[in-house]
C-alpha positions as a LaTeX table, in Angstrom:
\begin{tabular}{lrrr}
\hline
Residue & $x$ (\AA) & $y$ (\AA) & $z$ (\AA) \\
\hline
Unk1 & 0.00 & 0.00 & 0.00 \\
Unk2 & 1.18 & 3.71 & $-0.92$ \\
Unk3 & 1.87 & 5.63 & 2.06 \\
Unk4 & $-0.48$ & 9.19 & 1.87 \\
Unk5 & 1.40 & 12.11 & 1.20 \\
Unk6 & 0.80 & 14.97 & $-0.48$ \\
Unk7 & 2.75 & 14.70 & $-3.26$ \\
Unk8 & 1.52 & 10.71 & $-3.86$ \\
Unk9 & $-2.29$ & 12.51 & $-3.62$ \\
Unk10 & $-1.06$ & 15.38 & $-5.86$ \\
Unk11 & 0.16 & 13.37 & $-8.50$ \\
Unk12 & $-2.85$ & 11.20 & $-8.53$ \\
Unk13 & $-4.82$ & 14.28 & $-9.13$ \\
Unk14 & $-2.98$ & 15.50 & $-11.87$ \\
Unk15 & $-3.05$ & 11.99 & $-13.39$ \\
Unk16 & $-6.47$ & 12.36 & $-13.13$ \\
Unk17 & $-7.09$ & 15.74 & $-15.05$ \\
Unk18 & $-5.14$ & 14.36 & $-17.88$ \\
Unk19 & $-6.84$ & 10.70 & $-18.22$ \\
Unk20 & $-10.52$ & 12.90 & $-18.28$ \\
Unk21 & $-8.84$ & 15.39 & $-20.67$ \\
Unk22 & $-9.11$ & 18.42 & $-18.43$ \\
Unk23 & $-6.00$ & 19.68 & $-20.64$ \\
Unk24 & $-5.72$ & 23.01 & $-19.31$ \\
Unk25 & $-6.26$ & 22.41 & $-15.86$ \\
Unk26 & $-3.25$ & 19.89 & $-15.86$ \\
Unk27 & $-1.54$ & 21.78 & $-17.53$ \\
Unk28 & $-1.42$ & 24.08 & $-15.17$ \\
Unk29 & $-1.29$ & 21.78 & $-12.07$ \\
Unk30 & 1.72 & 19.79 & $-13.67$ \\
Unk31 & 4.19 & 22.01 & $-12.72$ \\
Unk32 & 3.18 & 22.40 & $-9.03$ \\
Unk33 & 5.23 & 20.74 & $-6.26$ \\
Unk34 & 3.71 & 22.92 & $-3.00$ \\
Unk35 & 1.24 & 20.44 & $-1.95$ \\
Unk36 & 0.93 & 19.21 & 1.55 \\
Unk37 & $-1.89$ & 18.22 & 4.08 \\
Unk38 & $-2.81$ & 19.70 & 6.83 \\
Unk39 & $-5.52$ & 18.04 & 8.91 \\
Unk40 & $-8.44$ & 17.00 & 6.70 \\
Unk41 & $-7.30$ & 19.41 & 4.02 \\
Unk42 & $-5.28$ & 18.81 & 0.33 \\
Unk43 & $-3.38$ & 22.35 & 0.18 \\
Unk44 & $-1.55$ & 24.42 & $-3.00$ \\
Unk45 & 0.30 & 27.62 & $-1.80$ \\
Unk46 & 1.47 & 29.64 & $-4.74$ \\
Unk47 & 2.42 & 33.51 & $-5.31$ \\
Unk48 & 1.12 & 33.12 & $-8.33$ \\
Unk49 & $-2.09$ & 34.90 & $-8.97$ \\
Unk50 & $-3.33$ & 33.35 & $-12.80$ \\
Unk51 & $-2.32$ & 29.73 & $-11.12$ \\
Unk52 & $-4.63$ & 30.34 & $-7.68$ \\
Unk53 & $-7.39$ & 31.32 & $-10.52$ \\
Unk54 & $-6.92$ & 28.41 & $-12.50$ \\
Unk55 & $-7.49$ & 26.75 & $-9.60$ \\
Unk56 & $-10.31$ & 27.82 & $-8.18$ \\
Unk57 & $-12.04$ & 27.49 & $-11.31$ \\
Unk58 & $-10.68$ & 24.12 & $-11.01$ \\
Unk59 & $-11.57$ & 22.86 & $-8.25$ \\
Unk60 & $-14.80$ & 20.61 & $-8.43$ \\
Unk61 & $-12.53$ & 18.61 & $-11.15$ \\
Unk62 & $-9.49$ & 18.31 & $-8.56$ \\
Unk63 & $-12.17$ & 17.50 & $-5.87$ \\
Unk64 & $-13.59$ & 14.80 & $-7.47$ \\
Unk65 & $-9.92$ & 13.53 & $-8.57$ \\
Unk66 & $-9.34$ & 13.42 & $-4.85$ \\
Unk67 & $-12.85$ & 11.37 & $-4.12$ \\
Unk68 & $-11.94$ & 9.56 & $-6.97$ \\
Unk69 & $-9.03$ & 8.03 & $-4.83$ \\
Unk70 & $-10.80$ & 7.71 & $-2.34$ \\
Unk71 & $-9.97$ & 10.28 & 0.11 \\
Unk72 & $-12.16$ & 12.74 & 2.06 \\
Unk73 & $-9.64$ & 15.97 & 1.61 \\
Unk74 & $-11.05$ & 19.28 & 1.19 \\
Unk75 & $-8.87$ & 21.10 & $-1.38$ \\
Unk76 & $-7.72$ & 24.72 & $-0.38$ \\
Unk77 & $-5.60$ & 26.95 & $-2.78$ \\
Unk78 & $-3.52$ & 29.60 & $-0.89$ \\
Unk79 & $-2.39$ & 32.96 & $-2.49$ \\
Unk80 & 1.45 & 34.00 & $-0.42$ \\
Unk81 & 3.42 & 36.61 & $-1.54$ \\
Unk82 & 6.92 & 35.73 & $-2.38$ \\
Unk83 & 10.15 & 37.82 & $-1.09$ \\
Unk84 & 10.30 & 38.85 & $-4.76$ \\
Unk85 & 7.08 & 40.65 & $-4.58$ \\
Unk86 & 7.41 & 41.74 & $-1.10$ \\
Unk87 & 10.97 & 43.40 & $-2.22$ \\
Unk88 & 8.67 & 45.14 & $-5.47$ \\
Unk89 & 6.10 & 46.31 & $-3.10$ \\
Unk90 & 8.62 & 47.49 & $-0.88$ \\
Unk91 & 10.08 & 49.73 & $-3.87$ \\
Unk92 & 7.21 & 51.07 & $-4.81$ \\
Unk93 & 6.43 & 52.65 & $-1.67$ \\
Unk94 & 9.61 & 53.77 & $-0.84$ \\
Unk95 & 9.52 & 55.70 & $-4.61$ \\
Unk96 & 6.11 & 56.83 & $-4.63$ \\
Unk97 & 7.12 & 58.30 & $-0.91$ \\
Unk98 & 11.05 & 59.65 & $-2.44$ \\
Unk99 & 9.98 & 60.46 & $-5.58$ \\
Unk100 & 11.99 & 61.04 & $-8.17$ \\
Unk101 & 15.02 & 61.49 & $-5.75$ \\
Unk102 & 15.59 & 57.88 & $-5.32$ \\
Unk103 & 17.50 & 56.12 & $-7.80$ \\
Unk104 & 17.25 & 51.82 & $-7.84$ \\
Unk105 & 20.48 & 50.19 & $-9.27$ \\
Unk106 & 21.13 & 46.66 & $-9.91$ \\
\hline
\end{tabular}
């Protein structure tokens, strides 16, 4: 028997999408390695906005390629923002507050 872990239950699911020809959608999820469970709960954390979308209008096919194995998981998809965009964020203030004063060099 296969021990549960996310990745094992991930891969399933995109297995899934691509056997019922959801194309797009695994696609999409194919590429995705942040999956873990937490309590009763199949979870995708990504800073990437398009990708939570896709998901979300998604996710009755990934929920039923989670029943489909068998498994009562709710499926959550989690929007973080990355250091990257925190940095860009950061930026912006501090030129919008500077002006044109402030110079950024790589």
């Amino acid at each position: 028997m296969t021990k549960l872990t996310a990745n094992n239950v991930w891969g399933k699911v995109v297995l899934y999408l691509k056997e019922h020809k959801k194309v797009a959608l695994h696609v999409a999820c194919g590429d995705i390695t942040n999956a873990q469970i937490e309590g009763n709960s199949l979870i995708i954390r990504s800073s990437d906005d398009f990708l939570i979308d896709i998901l979300e209008n998604g996710r009755s096919d990934i929920e039923t390629a989670i029943r489909w194995q068998g498994l009562d998981l709710k499926f959550e998809a989690i929007k973080f923002e990355s250091n990257e965009q925190k940095t860009n964020k950061d930026i912006k203030k501090l030129q919008n507050f500077f002006g044109n004063r402030m110079q950024i060099e790589d």
